[in-house]
C-alpha positions in Angstrom: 0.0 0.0 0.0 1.3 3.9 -0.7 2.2 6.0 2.0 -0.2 8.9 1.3 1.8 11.3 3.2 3.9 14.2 1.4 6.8 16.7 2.1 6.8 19.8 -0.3 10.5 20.1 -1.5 11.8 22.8 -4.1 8.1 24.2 -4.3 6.9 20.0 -5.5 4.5 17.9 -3.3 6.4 15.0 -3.2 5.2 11.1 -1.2 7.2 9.3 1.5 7.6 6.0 0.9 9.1 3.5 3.5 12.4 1.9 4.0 14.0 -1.5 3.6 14.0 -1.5 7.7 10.7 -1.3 7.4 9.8 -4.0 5.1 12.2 -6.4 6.4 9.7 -6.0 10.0 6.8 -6.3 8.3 7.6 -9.4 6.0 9.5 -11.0 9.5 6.0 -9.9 11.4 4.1 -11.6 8.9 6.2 -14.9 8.2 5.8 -15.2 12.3 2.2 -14.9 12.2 1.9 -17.6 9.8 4.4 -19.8 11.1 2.3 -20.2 14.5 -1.2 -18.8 14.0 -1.4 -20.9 10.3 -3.2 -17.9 8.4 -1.4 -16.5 5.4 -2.2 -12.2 5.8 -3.1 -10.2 3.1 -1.8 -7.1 5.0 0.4 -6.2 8.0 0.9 -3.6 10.3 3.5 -2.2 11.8 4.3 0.8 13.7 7.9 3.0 12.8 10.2 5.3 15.0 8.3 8.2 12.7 5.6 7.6 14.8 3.3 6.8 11.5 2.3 3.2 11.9 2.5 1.3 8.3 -0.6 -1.3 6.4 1.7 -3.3 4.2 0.8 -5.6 1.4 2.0 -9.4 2.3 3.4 -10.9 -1.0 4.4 -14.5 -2.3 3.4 -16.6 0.8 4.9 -19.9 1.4 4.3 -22.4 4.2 6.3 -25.8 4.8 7.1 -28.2 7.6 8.7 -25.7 10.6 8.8 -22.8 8.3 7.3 -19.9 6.7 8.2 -17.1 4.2 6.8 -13.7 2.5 7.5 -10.4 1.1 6.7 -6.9 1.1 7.8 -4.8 -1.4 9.9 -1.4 -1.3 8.3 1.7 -1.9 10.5 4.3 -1.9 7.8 7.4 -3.2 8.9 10.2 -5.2 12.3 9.5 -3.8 15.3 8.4 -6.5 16.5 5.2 -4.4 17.9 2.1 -6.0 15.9 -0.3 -4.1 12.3 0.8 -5.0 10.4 -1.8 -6.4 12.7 -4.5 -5.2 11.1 -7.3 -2.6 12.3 -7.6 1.0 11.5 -11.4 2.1 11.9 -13.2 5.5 11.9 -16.7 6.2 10.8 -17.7 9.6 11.9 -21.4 11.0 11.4 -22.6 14.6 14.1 -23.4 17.0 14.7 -24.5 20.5 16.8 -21.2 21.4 13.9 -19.2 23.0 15.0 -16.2 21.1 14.8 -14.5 18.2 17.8 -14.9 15.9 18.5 -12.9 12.6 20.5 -13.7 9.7 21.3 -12.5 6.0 20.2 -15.0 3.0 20.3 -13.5 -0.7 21.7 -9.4 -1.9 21.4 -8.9 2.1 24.8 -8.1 2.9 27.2 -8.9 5.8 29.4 -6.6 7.4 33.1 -7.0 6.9 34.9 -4.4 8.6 34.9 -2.3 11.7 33.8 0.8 12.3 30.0 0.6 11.2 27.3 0.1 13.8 27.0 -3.6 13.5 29.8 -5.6 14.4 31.8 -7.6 11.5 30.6 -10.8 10.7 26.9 -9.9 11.4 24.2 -9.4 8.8 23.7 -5.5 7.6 20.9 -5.1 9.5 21.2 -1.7 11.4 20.6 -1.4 14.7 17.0 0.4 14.5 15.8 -2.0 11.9 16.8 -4.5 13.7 14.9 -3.6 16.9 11.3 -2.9 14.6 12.2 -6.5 13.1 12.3 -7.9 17.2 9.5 -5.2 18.3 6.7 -6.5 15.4 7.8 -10.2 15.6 7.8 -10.0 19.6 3.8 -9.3 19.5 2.9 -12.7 17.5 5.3 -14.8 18.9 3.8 -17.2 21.2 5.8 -16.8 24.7 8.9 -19.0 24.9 8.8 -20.1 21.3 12.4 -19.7 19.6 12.8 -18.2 15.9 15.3 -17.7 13.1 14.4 -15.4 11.1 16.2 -15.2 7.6 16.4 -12.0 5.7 17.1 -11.7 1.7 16.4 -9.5 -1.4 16.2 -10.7 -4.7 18.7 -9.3 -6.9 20.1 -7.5 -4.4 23.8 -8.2 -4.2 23.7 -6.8 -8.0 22.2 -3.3 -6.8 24.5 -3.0 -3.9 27.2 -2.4 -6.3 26.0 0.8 -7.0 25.5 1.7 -3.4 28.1 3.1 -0.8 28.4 -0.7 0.4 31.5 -2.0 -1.4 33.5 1.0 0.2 32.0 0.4 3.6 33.5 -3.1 3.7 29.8 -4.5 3.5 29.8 -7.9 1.3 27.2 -9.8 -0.6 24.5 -7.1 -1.1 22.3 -4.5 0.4 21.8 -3.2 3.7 18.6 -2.9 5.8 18.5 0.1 6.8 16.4 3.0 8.1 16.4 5.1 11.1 12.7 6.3 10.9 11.2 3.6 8.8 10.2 6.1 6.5 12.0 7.9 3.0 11.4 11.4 2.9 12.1 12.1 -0.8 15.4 13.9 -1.4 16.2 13.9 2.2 19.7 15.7 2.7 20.0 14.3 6.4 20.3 10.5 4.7 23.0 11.7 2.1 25.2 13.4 4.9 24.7 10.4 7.3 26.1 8.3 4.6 29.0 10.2 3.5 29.8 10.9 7.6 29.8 7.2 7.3 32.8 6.7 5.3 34.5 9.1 7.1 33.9 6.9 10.3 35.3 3.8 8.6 38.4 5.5 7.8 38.6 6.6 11.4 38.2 3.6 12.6 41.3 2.0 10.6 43.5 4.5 12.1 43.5 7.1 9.5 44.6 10.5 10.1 44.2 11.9 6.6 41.4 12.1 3.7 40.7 13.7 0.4 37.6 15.2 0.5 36.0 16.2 -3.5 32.6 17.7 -4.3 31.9 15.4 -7.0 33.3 12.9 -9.7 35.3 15.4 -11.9 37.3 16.1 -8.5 37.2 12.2 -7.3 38.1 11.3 -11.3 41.4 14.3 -11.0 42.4 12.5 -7.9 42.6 8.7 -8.9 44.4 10.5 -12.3 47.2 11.8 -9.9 47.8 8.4 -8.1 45.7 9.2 -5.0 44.5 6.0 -3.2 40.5 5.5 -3.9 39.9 4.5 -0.5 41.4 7.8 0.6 38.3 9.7 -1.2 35.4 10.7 -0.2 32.6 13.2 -1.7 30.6 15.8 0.2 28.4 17.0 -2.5 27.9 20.7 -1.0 28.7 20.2 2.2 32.0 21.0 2.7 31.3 22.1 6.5 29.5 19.6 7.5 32.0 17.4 6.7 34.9 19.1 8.4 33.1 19.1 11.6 32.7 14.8 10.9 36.5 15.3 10.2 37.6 16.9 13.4 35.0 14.7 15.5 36.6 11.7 14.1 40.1 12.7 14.9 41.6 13.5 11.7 44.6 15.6 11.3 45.1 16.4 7.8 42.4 17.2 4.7 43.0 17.2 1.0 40.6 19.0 -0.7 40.2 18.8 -4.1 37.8 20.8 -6.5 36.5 22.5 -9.4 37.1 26.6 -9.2 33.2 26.6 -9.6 32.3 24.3 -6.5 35.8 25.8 -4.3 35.6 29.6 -5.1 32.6 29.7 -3.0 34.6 28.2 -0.1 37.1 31.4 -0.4 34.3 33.7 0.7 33.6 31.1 3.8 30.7 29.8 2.2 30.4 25.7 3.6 27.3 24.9 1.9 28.2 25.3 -2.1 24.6 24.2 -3.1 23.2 26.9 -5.8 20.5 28.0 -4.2 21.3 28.5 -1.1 24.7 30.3 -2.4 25.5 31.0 -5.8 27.8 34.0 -5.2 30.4 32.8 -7.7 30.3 35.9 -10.2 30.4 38.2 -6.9 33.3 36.5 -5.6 35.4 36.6 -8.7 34.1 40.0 -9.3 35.4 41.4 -6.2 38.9 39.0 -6.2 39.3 40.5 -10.2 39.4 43.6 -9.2 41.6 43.2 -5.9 43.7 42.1 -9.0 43.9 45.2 -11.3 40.5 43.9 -13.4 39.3 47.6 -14.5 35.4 48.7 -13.8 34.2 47.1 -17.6 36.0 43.8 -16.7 34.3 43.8 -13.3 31.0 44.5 -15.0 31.5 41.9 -17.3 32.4 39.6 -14.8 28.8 40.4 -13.0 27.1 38.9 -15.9 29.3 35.9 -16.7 27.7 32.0 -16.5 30.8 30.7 -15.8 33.9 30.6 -13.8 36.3 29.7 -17.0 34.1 32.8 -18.4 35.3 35.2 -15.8 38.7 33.6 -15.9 38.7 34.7 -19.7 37.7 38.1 -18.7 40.5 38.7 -16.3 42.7 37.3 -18.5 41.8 39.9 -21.4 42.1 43.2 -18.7 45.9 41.9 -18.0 45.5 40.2 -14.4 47.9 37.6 -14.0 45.1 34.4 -13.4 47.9 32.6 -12.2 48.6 34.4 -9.0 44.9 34.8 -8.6 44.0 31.4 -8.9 46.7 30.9 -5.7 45.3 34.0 -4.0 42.0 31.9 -4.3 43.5 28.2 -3.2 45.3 29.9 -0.2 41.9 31.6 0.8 40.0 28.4 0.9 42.5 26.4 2.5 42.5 29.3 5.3 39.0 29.2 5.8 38.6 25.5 6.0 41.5 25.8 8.6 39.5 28.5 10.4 36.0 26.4 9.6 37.9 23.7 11.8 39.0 25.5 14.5 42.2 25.4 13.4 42.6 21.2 14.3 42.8 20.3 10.8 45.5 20.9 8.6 44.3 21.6 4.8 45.6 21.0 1.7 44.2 22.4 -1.3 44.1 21.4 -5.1 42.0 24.5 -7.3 41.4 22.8 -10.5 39.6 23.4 -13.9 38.0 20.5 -16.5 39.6 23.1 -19.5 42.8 24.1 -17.9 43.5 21.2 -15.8 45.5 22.4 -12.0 44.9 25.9 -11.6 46.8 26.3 -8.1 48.1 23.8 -5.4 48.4 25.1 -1.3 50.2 22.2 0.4 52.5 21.3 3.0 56.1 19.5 3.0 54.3 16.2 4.5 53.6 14.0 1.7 50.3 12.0 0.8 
């Protein structure tokens, strides 16, 4: 069933849908029930940390001798995630353990590494998930009855490829995941939890130093120059958010990497680069021109261009030396990211272009 609740994002009315964590309760909640009540559900309902409690459709019943399995199916809403569509089964058996067990079958991965919130060697079911899945299955399991239940996802060891998993150490397919049991469409808080997330890992292996990019084209530059993928992480447009992860984890020494487009935004202290929150780019470049000698018609000019390589050109014609500017700019934004920090991170700073290739590059002796 749809989650007819809505957020209003960018001006759009856009539906929640729910999240793995969820279906992976209510297909455990529902292979329970007919494991030792005998009825096969149409429906099952669950409640969720949001406080929104969930009427989910049961699919694919099956039934044998000490077992029982179904599905419910992801519905993600308007939101662009990779699992929507894709089925969340659990198998329920019987045991004498007087517990409830969980383990991982098919695309449900298992955690390699430390430094996540589940221990290696356990399934990738996250801690909140994991306490709906006991919470539903808890209030149709007959007192002192044992349980295994077994969690998989068709086709989902093929889809975690394109997830953050393989970096996080997390093996054989997806996570089940979900700290609300709902997905609010384009929710910012989920994409900065998982990029805090790699962070963590790192942190946990010891490491003192990253390379942080905004996107692929600064990622792509870095793996050209010989930098160590596991090194890299992306922060999208937020660059201060993830400084803050940086100095809580205990890193000593950032590398940042990016496009003057993204960075030059960073020399006027701004930490969240999204567009409409601050595109100040022609401002900035305006102001740093004419610091440089750029004459009132090149300033002007400058007002009105679309591009950073268009104001570039600009300077370049009223005789200001783009070279020198382009460090002025690097060791502004390596300043303010020191000063972001509190001054207990050390940063590095690599000001590149996709025409011109390494504009300017603010470093220390220490090498990476």
């Amino acid at each position: 069933m749809k989650i007819e609740k809505f957020v209003v994002k960018n001006g759009k009315k856009l539906r929640c849908g729910y999240t793995t964590g969820a279906c992976a309760a209510a297909a455990s909640k529902a292979a329970a029930y007919m494991l030792f009540h005998g009825n096969v559900p149409e429906t099952v309902v669950i409640d969720t940390p949001k406080g929104w409690p969930l009427t989910l459709d049961v699919e694919a019943p099956k039934k044998g001798d000490g077992w029982a399995e179904c599905g419910v199916r992801k519905d993600a809403g308007d939101d662009p995630d990779v699992t929507h569509g894709m089925r969340v089964f659990a198998r329920a058996e019987k045991t004498d353990a007087g517990c409830i067990m969980l383990a991982a079958g098919e695309g449900v991965g298992t955690v390699t590494r430390p430094g996540l919130s589940v221990e290696p060697g356990e399934p990738a079911i996250n801690p909140v998930p994991r306490a709906m899945i006991i919470k539903e299955v808890m209030k149709v399991l007959p007192e002192g009855a044992g349980i295994k239940i077994t969690l998989s996802i068709p086709g989902g060891e093929e889809v975690a490829k394109n997830t953050f998993n393989p970096r996080l150490g997390i093996e054989g397919g997806l996570s089940i995941i979900g700290t609300t049991g709902i997905v609010e469409p384009m929710s910012m808080e989920a994409l900065k939890d998982a990029m805090a997330l790699e962070l963590s890992m790192m942190a946990s292996q010891g490491q003192k130093k990253a390379v942080l990019t905004p996107g692929n084209y600064g990622k792509n530059y870095a793996l050209k120059i010989g930098v160590d993928e596991s090194m890299i992480v992306s922060y999208g447009n937020f660059l201060g958010f993830m400084l803050e992860k940086a100095v809580e984890y205990g890193f000593e020494k950032i590398w940042l990497i990016g496009d003057m487009g993204k960075l030059i935004k960073v020399a006027a202290g701004i930490f969240n680069t999204a567009g409409r929150i601050a595109d100040a780019r022609a401002e900035i470049m305006a102001a740093y021109g004419a610091h440089f000698g750029a004459d009132r018609d090149a300033v002007d000019k400058i007002l009105l261009s679309a591009t950073t390589e268009e104001a570039m050109e600009i300077m370049e014609k009223s005789g200001v030396d783009t070279g020198e500017f382009c460090r002025f700019v690097a060791r502004r934004i390596a300043d303010k990211c020191a000063w972001y920090a509190g001054g207990r991170l050390k940063v590095d700073v690599d000001l590149i272009s996709q025409k011109r290739g390494l504009l300017a590059r603010i470093r220390g002796d220490e090498k990476w």
